[in-house]
DRENDO-1510 file (C-alpha; in Angstrom, 1 decimal, always signed):
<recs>
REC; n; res; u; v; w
REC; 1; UNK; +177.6; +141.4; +9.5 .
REC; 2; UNK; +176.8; +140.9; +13.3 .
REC; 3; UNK; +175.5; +144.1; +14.7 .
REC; 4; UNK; +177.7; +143.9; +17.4 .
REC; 5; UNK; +181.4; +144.3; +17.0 .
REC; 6; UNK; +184.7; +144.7; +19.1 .
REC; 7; UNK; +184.3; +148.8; +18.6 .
REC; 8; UNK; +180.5; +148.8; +18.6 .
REC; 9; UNK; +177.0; +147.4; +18.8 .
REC; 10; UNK; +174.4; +149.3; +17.4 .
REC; 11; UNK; +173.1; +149.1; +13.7 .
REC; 12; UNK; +171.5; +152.1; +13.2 .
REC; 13; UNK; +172.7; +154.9; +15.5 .
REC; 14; UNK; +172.5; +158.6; +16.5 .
REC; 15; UNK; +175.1; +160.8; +14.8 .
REC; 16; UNK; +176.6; +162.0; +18.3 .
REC; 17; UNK; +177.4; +158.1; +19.1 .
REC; 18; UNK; +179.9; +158.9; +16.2 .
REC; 19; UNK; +180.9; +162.0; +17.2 .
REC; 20; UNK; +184.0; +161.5; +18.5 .
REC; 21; UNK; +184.8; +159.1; +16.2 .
REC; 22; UNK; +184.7; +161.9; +13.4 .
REC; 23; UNK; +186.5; +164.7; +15.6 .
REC; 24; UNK; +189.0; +162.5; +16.3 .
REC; 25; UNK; +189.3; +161.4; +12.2 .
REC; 26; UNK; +189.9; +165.0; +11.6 .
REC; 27; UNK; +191.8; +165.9; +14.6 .
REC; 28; UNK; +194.1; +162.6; +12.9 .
REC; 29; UNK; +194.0; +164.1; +9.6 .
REC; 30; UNK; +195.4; +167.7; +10.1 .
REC; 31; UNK; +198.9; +165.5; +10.5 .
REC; 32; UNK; +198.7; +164.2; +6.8 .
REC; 33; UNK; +197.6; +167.5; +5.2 .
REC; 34; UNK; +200.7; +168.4; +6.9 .
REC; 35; UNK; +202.7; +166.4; +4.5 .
REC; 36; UNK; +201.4; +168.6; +1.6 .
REC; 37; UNK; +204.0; +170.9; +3.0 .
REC; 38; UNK; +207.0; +168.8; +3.0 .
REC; 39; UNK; +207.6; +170.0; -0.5 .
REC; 40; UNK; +208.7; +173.7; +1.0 .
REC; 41; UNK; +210.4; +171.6; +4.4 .
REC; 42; UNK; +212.7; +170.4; +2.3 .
REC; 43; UNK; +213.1; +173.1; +0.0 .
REC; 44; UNK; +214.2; +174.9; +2.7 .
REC; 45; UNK; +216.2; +172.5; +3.8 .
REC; 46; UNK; +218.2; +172.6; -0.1 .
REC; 47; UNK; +216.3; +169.3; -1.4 .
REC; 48; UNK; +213.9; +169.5; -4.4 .
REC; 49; UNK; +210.6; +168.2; -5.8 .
REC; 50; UNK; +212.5; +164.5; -6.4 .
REC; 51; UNK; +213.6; +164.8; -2.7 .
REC; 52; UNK; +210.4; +165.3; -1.5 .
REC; 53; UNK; +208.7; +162.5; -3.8 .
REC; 54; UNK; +211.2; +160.2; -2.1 .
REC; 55; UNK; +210.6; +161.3; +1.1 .
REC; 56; UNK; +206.9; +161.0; +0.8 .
REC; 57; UNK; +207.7; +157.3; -0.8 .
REC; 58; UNK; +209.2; +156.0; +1.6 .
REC; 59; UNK; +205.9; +155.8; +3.6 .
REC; 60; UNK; +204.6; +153.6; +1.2 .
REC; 61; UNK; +206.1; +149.9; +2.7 .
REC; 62; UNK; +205.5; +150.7; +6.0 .
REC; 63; UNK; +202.4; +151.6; +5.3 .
REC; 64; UNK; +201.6; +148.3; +3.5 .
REC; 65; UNK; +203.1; +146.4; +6.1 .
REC; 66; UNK; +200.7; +148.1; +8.9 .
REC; 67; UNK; +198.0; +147.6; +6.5 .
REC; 68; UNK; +198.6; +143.6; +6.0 .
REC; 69; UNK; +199.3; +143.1; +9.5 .
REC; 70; UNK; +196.6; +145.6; +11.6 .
REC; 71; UNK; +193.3; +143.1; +10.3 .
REC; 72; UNK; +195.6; +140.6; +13.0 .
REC; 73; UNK; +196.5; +143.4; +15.6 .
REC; 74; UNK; +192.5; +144.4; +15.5 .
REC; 75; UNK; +191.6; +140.8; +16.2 .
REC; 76; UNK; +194.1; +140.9; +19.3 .
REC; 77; UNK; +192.5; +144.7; +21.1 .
REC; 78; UNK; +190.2; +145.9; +19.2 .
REC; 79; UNK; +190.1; +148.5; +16.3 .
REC; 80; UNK; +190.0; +151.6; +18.7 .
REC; 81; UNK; +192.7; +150.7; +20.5 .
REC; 82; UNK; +195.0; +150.0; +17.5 .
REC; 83; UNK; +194.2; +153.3; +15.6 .
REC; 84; UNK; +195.3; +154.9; +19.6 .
REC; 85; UNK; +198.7; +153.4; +19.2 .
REC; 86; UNK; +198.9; +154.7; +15.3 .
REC; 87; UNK; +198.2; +158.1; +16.8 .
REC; 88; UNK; +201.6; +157.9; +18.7 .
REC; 89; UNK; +203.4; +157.3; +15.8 .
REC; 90; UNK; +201.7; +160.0; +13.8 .
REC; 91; UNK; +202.7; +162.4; +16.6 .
REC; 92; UNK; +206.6; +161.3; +16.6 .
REC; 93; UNK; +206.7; +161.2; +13.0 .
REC; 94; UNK; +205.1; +165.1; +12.7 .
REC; 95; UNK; +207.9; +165.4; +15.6 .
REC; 96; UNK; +211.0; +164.1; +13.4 .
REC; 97; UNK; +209.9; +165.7; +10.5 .
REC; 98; UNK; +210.0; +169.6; +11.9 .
REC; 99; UNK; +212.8; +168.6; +14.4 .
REC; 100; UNK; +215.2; +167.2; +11.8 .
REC; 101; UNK; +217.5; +169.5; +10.0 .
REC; 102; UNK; +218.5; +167.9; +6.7 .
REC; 103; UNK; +217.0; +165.1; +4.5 .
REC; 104; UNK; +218.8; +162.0; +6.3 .
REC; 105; UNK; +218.2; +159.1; +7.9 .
REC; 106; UNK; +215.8; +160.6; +10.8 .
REC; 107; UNK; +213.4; +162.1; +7.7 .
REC; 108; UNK; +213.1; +158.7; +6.1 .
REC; 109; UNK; +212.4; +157.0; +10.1 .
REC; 110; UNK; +209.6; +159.3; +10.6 .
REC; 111; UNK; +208.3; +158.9; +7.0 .
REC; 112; UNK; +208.3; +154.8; +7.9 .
REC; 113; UNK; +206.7; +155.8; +10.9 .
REC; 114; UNK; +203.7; +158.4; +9.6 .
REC; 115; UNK; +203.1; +155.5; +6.9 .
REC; 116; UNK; +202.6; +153.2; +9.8 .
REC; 117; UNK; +200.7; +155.2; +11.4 .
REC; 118; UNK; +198.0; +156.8; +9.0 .
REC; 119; UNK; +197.9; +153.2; +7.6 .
REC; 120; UNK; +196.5; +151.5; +10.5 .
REC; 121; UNK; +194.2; +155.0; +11.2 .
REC; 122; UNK; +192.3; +155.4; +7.7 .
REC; 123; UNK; +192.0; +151.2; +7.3 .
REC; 124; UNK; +190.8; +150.6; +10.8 .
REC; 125; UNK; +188.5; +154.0; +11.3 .
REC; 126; UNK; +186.3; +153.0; +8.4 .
REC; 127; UNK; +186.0; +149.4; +9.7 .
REC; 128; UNK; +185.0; +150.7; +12.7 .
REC; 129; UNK; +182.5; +152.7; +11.3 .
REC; 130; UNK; +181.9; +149.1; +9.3 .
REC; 131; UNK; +181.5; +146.9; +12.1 .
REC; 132; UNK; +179.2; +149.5; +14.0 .
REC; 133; UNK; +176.4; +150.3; +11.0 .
REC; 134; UNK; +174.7; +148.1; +9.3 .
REC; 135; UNK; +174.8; +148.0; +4.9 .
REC; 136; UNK; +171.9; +150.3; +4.9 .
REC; 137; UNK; +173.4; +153.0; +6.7 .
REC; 138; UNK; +177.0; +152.5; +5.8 .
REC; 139; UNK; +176.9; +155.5; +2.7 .
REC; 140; UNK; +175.5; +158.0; +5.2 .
REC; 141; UNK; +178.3; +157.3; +8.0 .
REC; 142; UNK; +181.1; +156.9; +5.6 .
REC; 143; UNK; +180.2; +159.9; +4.1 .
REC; 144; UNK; +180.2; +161.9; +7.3 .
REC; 145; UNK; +183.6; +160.4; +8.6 .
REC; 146; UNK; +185.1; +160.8; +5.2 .
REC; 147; UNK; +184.1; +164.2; +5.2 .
REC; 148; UNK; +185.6; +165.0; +8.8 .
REC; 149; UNK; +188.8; +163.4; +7.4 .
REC; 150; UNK; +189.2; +165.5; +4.4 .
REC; 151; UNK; +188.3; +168.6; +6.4 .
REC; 152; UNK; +191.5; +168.0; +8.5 .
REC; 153; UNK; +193.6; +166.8; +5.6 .
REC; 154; UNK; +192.6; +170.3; +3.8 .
REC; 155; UNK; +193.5; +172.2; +8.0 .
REC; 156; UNK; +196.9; +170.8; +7.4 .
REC; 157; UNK; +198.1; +173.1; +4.7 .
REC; 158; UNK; +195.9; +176.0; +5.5 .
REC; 159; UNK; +197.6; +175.5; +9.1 .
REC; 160; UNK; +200.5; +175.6; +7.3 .
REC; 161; UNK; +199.8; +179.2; +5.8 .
REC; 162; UNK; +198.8; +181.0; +8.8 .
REC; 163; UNK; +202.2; +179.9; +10.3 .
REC; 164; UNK; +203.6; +181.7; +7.4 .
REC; 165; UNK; +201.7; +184.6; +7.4 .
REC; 166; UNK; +202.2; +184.8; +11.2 .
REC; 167; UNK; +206.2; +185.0; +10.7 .
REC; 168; UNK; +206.8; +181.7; +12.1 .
REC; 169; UNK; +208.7; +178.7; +10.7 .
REC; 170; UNK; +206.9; +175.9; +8.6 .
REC; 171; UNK; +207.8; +173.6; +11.4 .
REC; 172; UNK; +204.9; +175.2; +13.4 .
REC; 173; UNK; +202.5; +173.3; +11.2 .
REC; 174; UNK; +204.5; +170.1; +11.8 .
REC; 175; UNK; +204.2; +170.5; +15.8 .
REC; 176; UNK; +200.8; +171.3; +15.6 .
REC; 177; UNK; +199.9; +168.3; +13.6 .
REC; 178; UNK; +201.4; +166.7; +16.6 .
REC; 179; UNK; +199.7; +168.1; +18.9 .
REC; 180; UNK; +196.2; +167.7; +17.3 .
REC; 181; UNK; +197.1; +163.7; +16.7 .
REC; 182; UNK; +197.0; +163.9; +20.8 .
REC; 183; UNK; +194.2; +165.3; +21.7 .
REC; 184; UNK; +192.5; +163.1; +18.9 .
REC; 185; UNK; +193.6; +159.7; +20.6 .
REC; 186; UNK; +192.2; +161.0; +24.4 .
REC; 187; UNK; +188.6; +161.4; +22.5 .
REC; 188; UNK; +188.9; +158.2; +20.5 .
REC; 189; UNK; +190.0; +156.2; +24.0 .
REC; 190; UNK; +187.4; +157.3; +25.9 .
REC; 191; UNK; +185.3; +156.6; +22.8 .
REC; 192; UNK; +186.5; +153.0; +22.7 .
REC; 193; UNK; +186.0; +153.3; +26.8 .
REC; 194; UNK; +182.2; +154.0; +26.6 .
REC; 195; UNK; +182.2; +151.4; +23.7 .
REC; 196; UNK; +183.4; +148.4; +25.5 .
REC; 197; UNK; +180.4; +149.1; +28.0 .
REC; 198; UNK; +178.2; +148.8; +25.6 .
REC; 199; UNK; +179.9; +145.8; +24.2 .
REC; 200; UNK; +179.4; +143.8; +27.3 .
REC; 201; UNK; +176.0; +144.1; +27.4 .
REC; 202; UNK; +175.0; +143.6; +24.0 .
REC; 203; UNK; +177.7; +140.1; +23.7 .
REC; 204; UNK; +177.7; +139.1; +20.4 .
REC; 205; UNK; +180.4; +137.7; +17.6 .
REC; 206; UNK; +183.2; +139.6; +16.6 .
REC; 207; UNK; +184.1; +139.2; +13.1 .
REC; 208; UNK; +187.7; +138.1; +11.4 .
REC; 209; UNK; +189.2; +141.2; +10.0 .
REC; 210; UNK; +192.4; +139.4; +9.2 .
REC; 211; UNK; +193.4; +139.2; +5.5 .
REC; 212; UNK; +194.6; +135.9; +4.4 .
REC; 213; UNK; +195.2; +134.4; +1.2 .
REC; 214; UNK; +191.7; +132.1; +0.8 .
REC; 215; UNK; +189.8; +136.0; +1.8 .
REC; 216; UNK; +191.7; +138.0; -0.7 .
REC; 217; UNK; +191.2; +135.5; -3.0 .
REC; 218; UNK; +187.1; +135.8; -2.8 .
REC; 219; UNK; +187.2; +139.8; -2.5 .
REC; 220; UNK; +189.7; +140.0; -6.0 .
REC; 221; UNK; +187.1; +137.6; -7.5 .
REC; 222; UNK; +183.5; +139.6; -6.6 .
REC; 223; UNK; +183.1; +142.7; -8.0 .
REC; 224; UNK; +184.5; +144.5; -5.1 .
REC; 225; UNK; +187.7; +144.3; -7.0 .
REC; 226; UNK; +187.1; +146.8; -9.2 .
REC; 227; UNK; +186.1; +149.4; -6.3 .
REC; 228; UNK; +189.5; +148.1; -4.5 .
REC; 229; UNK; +191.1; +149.3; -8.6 .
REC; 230; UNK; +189.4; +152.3; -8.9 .
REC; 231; UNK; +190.5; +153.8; -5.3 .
REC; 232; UNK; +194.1; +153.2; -5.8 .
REC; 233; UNK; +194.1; +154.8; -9.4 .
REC; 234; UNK; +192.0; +157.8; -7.6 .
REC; 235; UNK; +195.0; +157.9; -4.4 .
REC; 236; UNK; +197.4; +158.4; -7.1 .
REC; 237; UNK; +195.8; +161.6; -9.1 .
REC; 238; UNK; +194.6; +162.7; -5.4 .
REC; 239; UNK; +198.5; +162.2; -4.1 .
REC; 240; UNK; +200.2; +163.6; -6.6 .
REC; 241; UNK; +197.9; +167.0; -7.5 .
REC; 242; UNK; +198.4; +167.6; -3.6 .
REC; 243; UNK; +201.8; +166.9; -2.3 .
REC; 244; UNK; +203.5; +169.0; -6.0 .
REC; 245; UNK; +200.7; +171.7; -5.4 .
REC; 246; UNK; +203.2; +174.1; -4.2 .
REC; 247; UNK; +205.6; +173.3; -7.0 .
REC; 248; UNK; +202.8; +173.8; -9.8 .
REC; 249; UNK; +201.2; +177.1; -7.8 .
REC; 250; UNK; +205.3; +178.7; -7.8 .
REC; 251; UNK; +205.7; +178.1; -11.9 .
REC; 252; UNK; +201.7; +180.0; -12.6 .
REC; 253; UNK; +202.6; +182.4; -9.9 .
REC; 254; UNK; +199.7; +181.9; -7.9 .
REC; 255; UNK; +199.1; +181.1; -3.9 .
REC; 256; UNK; +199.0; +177.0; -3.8 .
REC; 257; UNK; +196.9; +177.6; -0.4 .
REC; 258; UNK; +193.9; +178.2; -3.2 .
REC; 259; UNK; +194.3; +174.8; -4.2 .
REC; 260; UNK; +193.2; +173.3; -0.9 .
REC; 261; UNK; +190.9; +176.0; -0.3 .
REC; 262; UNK; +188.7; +175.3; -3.5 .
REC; 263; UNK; +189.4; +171.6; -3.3 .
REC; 264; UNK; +188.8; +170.7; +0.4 .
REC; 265; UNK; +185.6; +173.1; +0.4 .
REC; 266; UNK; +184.1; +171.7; -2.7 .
REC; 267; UNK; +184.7; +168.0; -0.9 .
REC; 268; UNK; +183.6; +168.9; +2.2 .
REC; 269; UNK; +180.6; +170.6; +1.9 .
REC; 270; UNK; +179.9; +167.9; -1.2 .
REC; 271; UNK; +180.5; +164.8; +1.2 .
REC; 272; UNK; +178.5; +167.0; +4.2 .
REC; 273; UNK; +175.5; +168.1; +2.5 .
REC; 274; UNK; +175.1; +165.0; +0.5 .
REC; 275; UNK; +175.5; +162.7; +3.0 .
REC; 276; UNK; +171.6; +161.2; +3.1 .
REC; 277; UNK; +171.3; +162.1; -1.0 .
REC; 278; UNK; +174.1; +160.1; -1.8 .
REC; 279; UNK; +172.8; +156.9; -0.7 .
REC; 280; UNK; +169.5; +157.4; -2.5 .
REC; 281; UNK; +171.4; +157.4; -5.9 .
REC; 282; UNK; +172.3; +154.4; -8.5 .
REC; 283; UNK; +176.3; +154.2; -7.1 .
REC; 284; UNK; +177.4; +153.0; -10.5 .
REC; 285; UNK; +176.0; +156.9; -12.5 .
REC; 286; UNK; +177.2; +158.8; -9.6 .
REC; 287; UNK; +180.7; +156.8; -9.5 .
REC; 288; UNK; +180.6; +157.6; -13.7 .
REC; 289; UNK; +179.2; +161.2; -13.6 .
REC; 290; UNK; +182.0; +161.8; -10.7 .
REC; 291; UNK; +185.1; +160.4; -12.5 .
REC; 292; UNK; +184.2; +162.4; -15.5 .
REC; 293; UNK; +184.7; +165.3; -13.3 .
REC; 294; UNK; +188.1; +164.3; -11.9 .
REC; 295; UNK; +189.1; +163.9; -15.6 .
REC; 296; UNK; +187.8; +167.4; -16.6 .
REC; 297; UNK; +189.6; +169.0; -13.8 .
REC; 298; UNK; +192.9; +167.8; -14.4 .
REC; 299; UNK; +192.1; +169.4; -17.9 .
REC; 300; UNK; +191.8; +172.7; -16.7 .
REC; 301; UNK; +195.2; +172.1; -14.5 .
REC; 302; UNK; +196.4; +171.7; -17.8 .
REC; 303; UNK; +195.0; +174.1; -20.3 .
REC; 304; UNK; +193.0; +176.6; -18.2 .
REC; 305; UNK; +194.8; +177.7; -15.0 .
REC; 306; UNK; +195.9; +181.1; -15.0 .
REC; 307; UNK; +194.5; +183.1; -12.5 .
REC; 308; UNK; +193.0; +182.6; -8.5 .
REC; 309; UNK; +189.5; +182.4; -10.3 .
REC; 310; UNK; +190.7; +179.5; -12.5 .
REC; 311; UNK; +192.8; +177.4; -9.8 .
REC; 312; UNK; +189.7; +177.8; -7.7 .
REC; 313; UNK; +187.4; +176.5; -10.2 .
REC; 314; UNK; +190.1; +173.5; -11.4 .
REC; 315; UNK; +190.1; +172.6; -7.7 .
REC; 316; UNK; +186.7; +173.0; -7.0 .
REC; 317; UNK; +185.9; +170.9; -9.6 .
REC; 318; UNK; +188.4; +168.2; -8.4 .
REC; 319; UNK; +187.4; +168.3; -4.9 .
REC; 320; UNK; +183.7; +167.2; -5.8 .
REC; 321; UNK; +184.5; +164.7; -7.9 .
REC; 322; UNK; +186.7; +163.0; -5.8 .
REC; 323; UNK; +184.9; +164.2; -2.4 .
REC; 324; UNK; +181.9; +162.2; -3.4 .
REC; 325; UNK; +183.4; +159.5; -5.7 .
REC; 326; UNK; +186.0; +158.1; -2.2 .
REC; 327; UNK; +182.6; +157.1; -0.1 .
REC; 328; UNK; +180.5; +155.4; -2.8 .
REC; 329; UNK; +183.7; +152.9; -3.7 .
REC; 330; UNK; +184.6; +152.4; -0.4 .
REC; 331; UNK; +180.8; +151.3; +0.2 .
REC; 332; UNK; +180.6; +149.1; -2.9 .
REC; 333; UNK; +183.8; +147.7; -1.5 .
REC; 334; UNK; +182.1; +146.6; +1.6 .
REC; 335; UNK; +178.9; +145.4; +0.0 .
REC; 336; UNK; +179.9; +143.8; -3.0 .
REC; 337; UNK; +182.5; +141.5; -1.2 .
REC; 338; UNK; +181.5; +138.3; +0.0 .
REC; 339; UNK; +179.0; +139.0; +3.5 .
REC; 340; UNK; +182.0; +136.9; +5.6 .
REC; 341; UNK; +184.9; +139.2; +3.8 .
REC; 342; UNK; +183.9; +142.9; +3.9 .
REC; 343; UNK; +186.3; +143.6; +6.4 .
REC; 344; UNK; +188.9; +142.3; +4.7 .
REC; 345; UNK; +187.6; +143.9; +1.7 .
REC; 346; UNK; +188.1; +147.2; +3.6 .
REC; 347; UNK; +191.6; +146.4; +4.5 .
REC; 348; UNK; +192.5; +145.5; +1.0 .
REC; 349; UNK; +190.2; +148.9; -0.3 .
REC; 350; UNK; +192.7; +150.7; +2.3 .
REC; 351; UNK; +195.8; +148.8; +0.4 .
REC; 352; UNK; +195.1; +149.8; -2.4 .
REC; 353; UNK; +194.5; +153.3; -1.6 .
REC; 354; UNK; +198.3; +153.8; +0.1 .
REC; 355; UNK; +200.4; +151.8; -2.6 .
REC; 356; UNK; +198.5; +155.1; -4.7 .
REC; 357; UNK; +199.1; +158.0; -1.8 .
REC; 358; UNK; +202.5; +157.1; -1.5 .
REC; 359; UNK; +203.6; +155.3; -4.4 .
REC; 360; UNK; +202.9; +157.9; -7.0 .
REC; 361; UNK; +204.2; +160.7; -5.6 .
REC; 362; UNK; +207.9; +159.4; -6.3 .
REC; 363; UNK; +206.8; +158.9; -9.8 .
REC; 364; UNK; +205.5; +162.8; -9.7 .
REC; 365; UNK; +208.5; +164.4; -8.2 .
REC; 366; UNK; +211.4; +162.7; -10.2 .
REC; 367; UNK; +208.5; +163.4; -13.7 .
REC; 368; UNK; +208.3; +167.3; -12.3 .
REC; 369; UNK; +212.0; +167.3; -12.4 .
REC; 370; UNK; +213.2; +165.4; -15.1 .
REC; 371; UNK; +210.1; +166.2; -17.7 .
REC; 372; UNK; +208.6; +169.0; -16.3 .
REC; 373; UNK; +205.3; +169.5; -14.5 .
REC; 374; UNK; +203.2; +169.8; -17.9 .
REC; 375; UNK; +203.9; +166.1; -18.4 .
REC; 376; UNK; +203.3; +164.8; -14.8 .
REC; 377; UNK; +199.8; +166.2; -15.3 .
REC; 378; UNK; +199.8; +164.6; -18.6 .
REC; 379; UNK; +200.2; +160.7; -16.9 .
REC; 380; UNK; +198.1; +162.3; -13.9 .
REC; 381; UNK; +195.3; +162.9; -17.0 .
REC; 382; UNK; +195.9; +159.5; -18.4 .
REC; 383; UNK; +195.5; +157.7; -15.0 .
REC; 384; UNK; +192.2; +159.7; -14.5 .
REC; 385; UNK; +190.5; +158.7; -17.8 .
REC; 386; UNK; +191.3; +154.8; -17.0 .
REC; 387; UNK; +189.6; +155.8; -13.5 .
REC; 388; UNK; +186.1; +156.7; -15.4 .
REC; 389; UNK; +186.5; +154.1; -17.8 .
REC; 390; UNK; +186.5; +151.7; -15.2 .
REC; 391; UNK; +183.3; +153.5; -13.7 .
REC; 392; UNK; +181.7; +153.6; -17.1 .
REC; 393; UNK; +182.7; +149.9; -17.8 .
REC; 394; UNK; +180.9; +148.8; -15.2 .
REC; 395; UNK; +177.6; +150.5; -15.9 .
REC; 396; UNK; +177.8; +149.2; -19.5 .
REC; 397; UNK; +178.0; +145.8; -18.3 .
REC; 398; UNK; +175.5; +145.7; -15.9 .
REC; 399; UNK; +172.9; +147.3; -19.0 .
REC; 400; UNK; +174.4; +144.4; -21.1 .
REC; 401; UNK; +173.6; +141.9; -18.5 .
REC; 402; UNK; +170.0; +143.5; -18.0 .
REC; 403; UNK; +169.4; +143.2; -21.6 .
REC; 404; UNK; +170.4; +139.7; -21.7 .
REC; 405; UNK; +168.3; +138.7; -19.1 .
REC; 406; UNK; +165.7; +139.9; -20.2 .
REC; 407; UNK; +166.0; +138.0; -23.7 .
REC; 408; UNK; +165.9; +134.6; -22.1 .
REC; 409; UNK; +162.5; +135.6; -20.0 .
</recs>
């Protein structure tokens, strides 16, 4: 990877050259912990669980299309630039979502356009981040920006509380979401603005980012692919636990702003304080060890949940296995692919992850009210055992391969 890219130059940086790279990733984030609360909008509005799944859905094409097509849009002005223009969308959509006063037409638009938008924002961020470090260094950064981002994902709902508490509508949250994407787009351009200075002088190649056909074709046969597997398996236990959390809180009596308390805390300070220890670790036992845990939360969901102490400790447990699991993939994504396709790789890690986000949650919502919320965390459960089996898989067959290499010396 050239050390010199259309966002960046340097290999191995200073945090604060970041910095407003990972304030702007949460500022960009607090719009899709928003979502979380589109479960009560509509609810409010006289829709249901099924409603909301649908709603959340619907995010899902547009979301694969902006995927597919932003490795071509990067190539053309740059990654900063691009994830700007996403912010724009993300503010309209947050917009049409609290402004809107049934489930119609203009609910499903701004769901098209939010999947657009935090499409092209959590593929391209990470590629910048990519293009900027080099392999070494890329757990460390990834780590930091993916904890910035779940720090904002876990403001949205919390925002969404407060607005509650404070007597005012849920639509608050929606308009502050909004308003946040904003301010997070100024930081990021002048980011990109101080970047492109430093671009000129370095010079340099600017890598392909693109997907096509002969790319995907080398990523799905490395073993990047099963990182690209395992991320989309985690979106949809991550996806569906969060966007019904409100539904399952309402049926065990309990306050579902506990839930992204114990979970975004637990994944936070995990991804924070961990940062450097993480990339000193074997990826393949911490990916194992940390997919156990997702398994064992979803567990309690199921058989121990029945008090504030519990639904912390569920989600607590949740939120560090999937806080420090997310960054470790996403970094074997990069560097197991093909040196030429770890952007693409990215983009394909980042498709992956959305068909998950979005896809599942209409799967959840018409489960919860068809079946009943016991049996969506059943598939939830099922989906999270595959996850570590994947993880373990691999760790077996790397021993195996040891252990046969060592008989033909």
């Amino acid at each position: 990877m050239s050390s010199s890219s259309r966002d960046g130059t340097a290999s191995a940086i200073p945090d604060y050259r970041l910095g407003r790279i990972y304030l702007a990733s949460y500022l960009y984030a607090i719009s899709y912990g928003a979502t979380f609360l589109l479960s009560l909008l509509i609810a409010s509005r006289g829709g249901n669980d099924a409603d909301a799944g649908t709603v959340i859905s619907a995010a899902t094409v547009s979301s694969i299309v902006a995927i597919v097509l932003s490795g071509h849009v990067i190539d053309r002005i740059g990654a900063a630039r691009s994830v700007a223009a996403a912010g724009a969308l993300l503010c309209l959509a947050c917009i049409g979502f609290a402004a809107t006063a049934d489930i119609g037409v203009v609910m499903l638009a701004s769901a098209l356009m939010f999947g657009i938008g935090w499409g092209i924002f959590y593929t391209l961020v990470p590629l910048i981040v990519a293009m900027t470090v080099e392999p070494a260094h890329r757990i460390r950064y990834f780590t930091l920006l993916t904890g910035s981002t779940m720090s904002g994902i876990g403001s949205g709902p919390l925002i969404g509380r407060a607005c509650i508490g404070f007597g005012l509508p849920i639509e608050s949250a929606f308009y502050i979401a909004a308003a946040t994407v904003g301010f997070g787009t100024l930081l990021l351009l002048s980011w990109d603005a101080q970047a492109h200075s430093r671009r000129l002088a370095a010079g340099g190649s600017v890598p392909v980012c693109k997907i096509s056909v002969n790319a995907t074709l080398r990523v799905l046969r490395s073993r990047a692919a099963f990182s690209i597997a395992m991320v989309g398996l985690g979106a949809c236990i991550f996806g569906g636990l969060s966007s019904f959390q409100t539904s399952y809180a309402a049926q065990r009596q309990l306050d579902y702003s506990l839930f992204f308390v114990g979970f975004m805390s637990a994944a936070i300070l995990s991804r924070l304080s961990m940062a450097g220890v993480v990339g000193k670790r074997d990826p393949l036992v911490s990916a194992s060890v940390l997919t156990g845990m997702i398994a064992l939360s979803i567990l309690l969901f199921l058989t121990v949940v029945d008090s504030p102490a519990t639904y912390l400790l569920a989600a607590a447990v949740l939120g560090g296995g999937y806080g420090l699991t997310y960054p470790i993939i996403n970094v074997l994504a990069a560097n197991e692919a093909p040196p030429q396709d770890a952007p693409q790789s990215l983009l394909l890690f980042s498709l992956s992850y959305f068909i998950g986000i979005f896809g599942f949650p209409m799967i959840a919502g018409r489960t919860i009210v068809t079946l009943g919320i016991g049996t969506m965390l059943l598939a939830t459960l099922a989906i999270a055992v595959a996850n570590w089996a994947i993880a373990v898989g691999r760790l077996i067959d790397r021993k195996r391969r040891k252990v046969a290499a060592m008989a033909q010396v």
